[in-house]
C-alpha positions as a Python dict, from the first residue, in 0.01 Angstrom:
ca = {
    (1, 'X'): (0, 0, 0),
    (2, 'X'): (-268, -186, 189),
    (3, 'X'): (-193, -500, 384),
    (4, 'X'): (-498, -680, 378),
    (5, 'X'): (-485, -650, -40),
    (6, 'X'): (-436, -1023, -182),
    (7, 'X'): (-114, -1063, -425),
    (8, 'X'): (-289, -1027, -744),
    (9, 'X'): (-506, -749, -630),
    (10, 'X'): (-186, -561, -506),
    (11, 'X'): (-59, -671, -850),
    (12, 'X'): (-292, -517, -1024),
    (13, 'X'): (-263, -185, -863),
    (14, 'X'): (43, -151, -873),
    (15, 'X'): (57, -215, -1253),
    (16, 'X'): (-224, -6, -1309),
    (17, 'X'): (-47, 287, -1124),
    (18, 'X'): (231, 183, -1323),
    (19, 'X'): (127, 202, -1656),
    (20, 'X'): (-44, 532, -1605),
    (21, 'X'): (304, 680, -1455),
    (22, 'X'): (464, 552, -1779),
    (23, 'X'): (265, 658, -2048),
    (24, 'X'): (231, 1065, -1863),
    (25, 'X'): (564, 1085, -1881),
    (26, 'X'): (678, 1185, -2203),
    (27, 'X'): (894, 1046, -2440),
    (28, 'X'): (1132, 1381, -2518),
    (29, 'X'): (1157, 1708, -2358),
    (30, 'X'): (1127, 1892, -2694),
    (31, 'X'): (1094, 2271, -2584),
    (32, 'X'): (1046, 2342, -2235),
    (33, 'X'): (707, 2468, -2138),
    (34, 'X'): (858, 2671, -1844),
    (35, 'X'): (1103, 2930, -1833),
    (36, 'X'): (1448, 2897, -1921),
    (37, 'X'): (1598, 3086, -1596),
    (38, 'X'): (1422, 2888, -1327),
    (39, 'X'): (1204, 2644, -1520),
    (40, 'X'): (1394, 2360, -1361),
    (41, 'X'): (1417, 2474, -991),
    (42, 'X'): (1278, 2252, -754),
    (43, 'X'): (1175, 2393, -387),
    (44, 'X'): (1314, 2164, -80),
    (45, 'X'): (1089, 1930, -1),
    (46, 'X'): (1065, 2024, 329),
    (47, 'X'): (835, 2317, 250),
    (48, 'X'): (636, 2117, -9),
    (49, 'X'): (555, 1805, 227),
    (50, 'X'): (211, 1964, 219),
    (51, 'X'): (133, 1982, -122),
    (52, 'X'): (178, 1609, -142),
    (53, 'X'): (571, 1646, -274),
    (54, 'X'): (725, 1347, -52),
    (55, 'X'): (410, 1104, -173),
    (56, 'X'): (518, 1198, -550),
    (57, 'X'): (842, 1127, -454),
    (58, 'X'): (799, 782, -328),
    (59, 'X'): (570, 673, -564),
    (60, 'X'): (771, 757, -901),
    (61, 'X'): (1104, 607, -700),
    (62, 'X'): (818, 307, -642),
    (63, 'X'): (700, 331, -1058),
    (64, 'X'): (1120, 350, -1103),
    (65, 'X'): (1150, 11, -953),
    (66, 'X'): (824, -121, -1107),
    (67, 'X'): (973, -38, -1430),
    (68, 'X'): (1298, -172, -1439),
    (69, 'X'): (1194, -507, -1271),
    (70, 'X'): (955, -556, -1579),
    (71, 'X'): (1211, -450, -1830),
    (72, 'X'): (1428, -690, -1663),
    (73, 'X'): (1174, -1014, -1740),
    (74, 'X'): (1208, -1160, -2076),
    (75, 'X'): (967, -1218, -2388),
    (76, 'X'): (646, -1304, -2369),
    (77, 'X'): (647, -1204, -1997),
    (78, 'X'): (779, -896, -2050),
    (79, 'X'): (456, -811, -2324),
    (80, 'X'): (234, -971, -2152),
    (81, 'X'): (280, -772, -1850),
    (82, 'X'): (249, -471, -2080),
    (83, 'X'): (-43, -550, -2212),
    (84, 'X'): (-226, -637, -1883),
    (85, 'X'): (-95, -320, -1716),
    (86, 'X'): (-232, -149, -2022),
    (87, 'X'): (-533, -310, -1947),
    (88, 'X'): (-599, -244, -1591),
    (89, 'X'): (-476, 70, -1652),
    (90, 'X'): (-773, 155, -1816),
    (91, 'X'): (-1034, -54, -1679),
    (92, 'X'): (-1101, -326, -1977),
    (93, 'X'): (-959, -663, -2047),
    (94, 'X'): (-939, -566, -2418),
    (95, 'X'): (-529, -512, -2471),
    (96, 'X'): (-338, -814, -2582),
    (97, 'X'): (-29, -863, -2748),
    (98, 'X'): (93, -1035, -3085),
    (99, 'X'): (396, -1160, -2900),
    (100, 'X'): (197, -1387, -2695),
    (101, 'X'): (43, -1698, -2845),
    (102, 'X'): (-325, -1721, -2827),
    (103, 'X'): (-381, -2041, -2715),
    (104, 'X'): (-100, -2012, -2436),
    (105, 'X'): (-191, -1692, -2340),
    (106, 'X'): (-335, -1784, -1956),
    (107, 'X'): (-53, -2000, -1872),
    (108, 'X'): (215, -1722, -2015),
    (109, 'X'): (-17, -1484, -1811),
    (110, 'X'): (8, -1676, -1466),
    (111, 'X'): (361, -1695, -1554),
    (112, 'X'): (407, -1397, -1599),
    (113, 'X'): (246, -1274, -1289),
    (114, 'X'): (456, -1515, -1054),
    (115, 'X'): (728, -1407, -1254),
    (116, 'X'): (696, -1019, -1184),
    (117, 'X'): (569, -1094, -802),
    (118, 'X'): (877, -1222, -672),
    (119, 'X'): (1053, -1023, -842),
    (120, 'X'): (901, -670, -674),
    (121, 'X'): (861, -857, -329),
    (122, 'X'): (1240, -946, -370),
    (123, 'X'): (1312, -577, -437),
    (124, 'X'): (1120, -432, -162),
    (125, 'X'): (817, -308, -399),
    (126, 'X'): (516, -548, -227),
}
């Protein structure tokens, strides 16, 4: 992540990373799209550093920690932190959610944000 990014603008990318990491994954295996002998095998990632494999590591164990430091904050943070990663996520300030009350929603928003802050900066996220 880059230093020299404010709090709310490393906020924001890391919950707009976030959200797209957690809606690509999907919900149930169902049937495997790979083959049943070796569809699972994963190659060391000593041979795959090139390919970008440690960097995928890192940030899904990064989105791992995002997620479950989120989960962890209760209503209306925890929605209202959905909806604005849903948000950034794609580009528009047009998600909201019923859970928040309209005429609190900024102060449950800036809540919400120093809320989730300390909570990645005390688990080594930002």
């Amino acid at each position: 992540m880059n230093d020299r990014l404010s709090p709310n603008a490393a906020l924001d990318d890391l919950l707009s990373r976030w959200h797209h990491w957690a809606s690509s994954r999907p919900i149930s295996r169902g049937y495997a799209p790979k083959s049943l002998v070796c569809g699972d095998y994963k190659t060391s990632r000593q041979y795959d550093d090139a390919n970008g494999a440690l960097d995928s590591d890192l940030e899904s164990a990064t989105m791992r920690v995002v997620e479950f430091q989120v989960s962890e904050l209760a209503d209306p943070y925890r929605s209202c932190i959905h909806a604005l990663a849903r948000s950034l996520c794609c580009g528009y300030a047009v998600w909201t959610s019923p859970r928040v009350p309209v005429e609190q929603r900024k102060e449950v928003e800036a809540k919400a944000r120093v809320l989730i802050v300390a909570r990645l900066v005390g688990a080594g996220v930002m």
